[in-house]
FIDO-633563 format. One line per field, with one value per residue (C-alpha): residue in three letters; x, y, z. Coordinates in steps of 0.1 Angstrom, whole numbers, always signed. Layout:
BEGIN
residu = ALA; ...
u = X; ...
v = Y; ...
w = Z; ...
This chain:
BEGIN
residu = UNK; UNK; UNK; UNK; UNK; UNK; UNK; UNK; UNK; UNK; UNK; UNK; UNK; UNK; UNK; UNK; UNK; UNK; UNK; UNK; UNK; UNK; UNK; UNK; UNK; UNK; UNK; UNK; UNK; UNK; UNK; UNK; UNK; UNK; UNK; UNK; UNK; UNK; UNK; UNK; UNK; UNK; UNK; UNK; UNK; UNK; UNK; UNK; UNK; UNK; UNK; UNK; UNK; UNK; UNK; UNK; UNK; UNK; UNK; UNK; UNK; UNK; UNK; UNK; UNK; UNK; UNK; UNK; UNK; UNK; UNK; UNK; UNK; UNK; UNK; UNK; UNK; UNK; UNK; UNK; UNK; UNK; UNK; UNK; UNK; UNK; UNK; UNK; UNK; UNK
u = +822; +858; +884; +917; +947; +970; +1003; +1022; +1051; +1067; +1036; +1038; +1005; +973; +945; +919; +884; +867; +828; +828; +812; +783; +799; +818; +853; +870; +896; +934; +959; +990; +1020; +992; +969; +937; +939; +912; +875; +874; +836; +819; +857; +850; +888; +903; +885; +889; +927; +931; +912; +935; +968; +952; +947; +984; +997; +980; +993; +1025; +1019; +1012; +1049; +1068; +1077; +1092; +1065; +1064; +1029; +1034; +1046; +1038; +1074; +1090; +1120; +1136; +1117; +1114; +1077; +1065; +1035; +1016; +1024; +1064; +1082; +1110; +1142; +1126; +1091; +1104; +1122; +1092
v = +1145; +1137; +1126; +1107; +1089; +1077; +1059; +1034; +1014; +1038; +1040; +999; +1007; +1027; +1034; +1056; +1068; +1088; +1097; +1127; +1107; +1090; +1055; +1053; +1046; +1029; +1006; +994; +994; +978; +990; +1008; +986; +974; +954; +954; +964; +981; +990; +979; +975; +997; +989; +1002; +1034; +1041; +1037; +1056; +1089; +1083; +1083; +1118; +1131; +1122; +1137; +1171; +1170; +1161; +1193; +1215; +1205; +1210; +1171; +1164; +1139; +1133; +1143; +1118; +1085; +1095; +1088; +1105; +1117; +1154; +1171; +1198; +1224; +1224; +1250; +1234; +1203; +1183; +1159; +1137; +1136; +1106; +1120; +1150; +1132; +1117
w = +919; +917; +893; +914; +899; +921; +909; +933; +933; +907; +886; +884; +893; +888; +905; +888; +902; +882; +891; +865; +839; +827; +832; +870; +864; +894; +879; +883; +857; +852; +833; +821; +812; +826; +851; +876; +881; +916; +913; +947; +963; +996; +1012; +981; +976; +1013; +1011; +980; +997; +1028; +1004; +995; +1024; +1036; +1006; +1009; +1044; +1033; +1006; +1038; +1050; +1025; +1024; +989; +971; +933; +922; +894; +910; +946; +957; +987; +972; +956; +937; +918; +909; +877; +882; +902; +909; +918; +903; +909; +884; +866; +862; +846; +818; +808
């Protein structure tokens, strides 16, 4: 059971799966809004566990990635997690 949100093209776009509820969530928003029903979309799930993977190995690096908009860029850790300039003033 897993929860993933991914942002991309500076959170333009999201991608949630979400098979820790009753109801499987696997859907797209837009600015935020829904946008797409992924359910049954094989090609999208697969590429949004291999974004994962890349980022964790990116993590194991020390490569700067926003853990909010996925972005390569500086960053700065806030507990956990590291977020660019913009993602912080939100």
């Amino acid at each position: 059971m897993a929860k993933i949100e991914q942002n991309f093209a500076g959170k333009k776009y999201t991608v949630i799966f979400d098979d820790t509820v009753d109801d499987l969530q696997f859907k797209a928003l837009r600015y935020g809004t829904d946008w797409r029903d992924l359910c049954g979309d094989g090609l999208i799930l697969a590429m949004l566990h291999r974004v994962e993977e890349l980022q964790e190995m990116l993590a194991d690096r020390d490569v700067p990635v926003c853990s909010r908009c996925g972005e390569m860029r500086e960053t700065k850790r806030v507990g956990q997690l590291f977020y660019c300039s913009t993602c912080r003033e939100e």
